[in-house]
C-alpha positions in Angstrom: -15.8 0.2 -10.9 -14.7 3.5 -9.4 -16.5 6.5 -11.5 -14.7 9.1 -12.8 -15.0 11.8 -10.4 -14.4 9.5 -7.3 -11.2 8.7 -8.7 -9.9 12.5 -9.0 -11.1 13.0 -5.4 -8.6 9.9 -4.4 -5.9 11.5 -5.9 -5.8 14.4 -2.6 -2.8 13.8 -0.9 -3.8 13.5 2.6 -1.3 12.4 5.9 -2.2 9.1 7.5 -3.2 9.0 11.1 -0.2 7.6 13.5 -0.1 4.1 14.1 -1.6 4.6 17.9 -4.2 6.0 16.4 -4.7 3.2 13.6 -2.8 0.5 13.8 -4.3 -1.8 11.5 -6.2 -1.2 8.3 -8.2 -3.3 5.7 -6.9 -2.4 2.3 -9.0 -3.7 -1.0 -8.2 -2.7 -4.7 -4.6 -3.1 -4.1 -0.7 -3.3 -5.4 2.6 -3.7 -4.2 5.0 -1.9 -6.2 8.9 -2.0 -5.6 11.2 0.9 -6.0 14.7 0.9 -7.6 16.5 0.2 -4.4 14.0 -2.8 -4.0 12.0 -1.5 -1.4 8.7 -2.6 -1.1 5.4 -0.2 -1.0 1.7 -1.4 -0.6 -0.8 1.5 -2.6 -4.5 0.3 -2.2 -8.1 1.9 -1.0 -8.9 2.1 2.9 -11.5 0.2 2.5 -14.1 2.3 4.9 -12.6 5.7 3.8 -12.5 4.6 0.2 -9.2 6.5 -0.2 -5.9 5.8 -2.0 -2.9 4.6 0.8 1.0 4.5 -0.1 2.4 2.7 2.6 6.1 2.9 4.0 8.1 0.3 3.2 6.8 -3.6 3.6 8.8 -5.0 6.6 7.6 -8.2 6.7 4.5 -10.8 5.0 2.3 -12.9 6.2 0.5 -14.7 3.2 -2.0 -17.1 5.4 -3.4 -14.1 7.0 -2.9 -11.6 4.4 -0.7 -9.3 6.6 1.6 -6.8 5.7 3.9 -4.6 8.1 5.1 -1.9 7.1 8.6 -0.2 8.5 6.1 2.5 10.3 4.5 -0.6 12.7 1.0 -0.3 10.9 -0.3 -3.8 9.7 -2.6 -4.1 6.6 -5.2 -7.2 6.1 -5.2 -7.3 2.4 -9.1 -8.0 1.0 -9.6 -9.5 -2.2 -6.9 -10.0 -5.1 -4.6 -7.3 -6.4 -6.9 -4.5 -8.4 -7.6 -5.0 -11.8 -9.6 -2.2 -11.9 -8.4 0.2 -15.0 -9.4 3.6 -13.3 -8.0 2.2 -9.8 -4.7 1.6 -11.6 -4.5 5.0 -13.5 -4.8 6.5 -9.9 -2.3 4.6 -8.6 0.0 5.3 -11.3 -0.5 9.0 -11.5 0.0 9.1 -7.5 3.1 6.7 -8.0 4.6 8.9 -10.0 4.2 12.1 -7.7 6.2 9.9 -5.5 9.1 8.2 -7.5 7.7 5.0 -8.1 6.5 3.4 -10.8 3.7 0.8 -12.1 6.4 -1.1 -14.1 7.8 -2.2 -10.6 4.3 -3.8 -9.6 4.9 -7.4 -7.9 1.5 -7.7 -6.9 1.1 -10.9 -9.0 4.2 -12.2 -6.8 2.5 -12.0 -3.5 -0.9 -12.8 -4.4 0.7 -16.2 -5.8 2.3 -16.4 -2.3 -1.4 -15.8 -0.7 -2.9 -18.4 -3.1 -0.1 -21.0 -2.5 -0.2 -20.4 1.2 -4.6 -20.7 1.6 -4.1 -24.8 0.1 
């Protein structure tokens, strides 16, 4: 579980290298949250840097390999199940909100039911 001060130090706004310079990332202690137009984002924790990532919009999903492309090129290998973590999720909401979304749009449960269904 994420302490208290670690979580307010994720909540820095920082830009994300170009996708020459990283074009895949490992992403634990995620969620995929869908705007009113029905876009798709992926918000979740670089798992080396430990920090919070919003993603552009999800182009396309591959459940077997946990892979997510987003509009931008970049692919992210999903780790682990969506967060349940109750700090995790404050920060994600608090951050959603700064950018329009919201938590009640969260369909992680959607694609890790996708993940599970395609790894039988």
């Amino acid at each position: 579980m994420m302490h208290e001060q670690d979580a307010l130090d994720k909540l820095a706004i920082a830009s994300a290298p170009t996708v020459q310079e990283q074009p895949r990332l490992e992403i634990s202690d995620w969620a995929i949250l869908e705007s009113g137009c029905g876009d798709q984002y992926l918000m979740g924790l670089h798992t080396y840097q430990s920090r919070l990532r919003l993603t552009t919009p999800i182009a396309s999903f591959q459940a077997a390999g946990r892979l997510i492309q987003t509009k931008s090129g970049r692919i992210y290998e999903l780790l682990g199940p969506p967060t349940q973590d109750p700090t995790v999720l404050l920060v994600m909401a608090v951050h959603a909100i700064r950018v329009g979304l919201s938590m009640t749009g969260d369909v992680s449960s959607e694609f890790w039911k996708t993940i599970q269904h395609a790894a039988q």
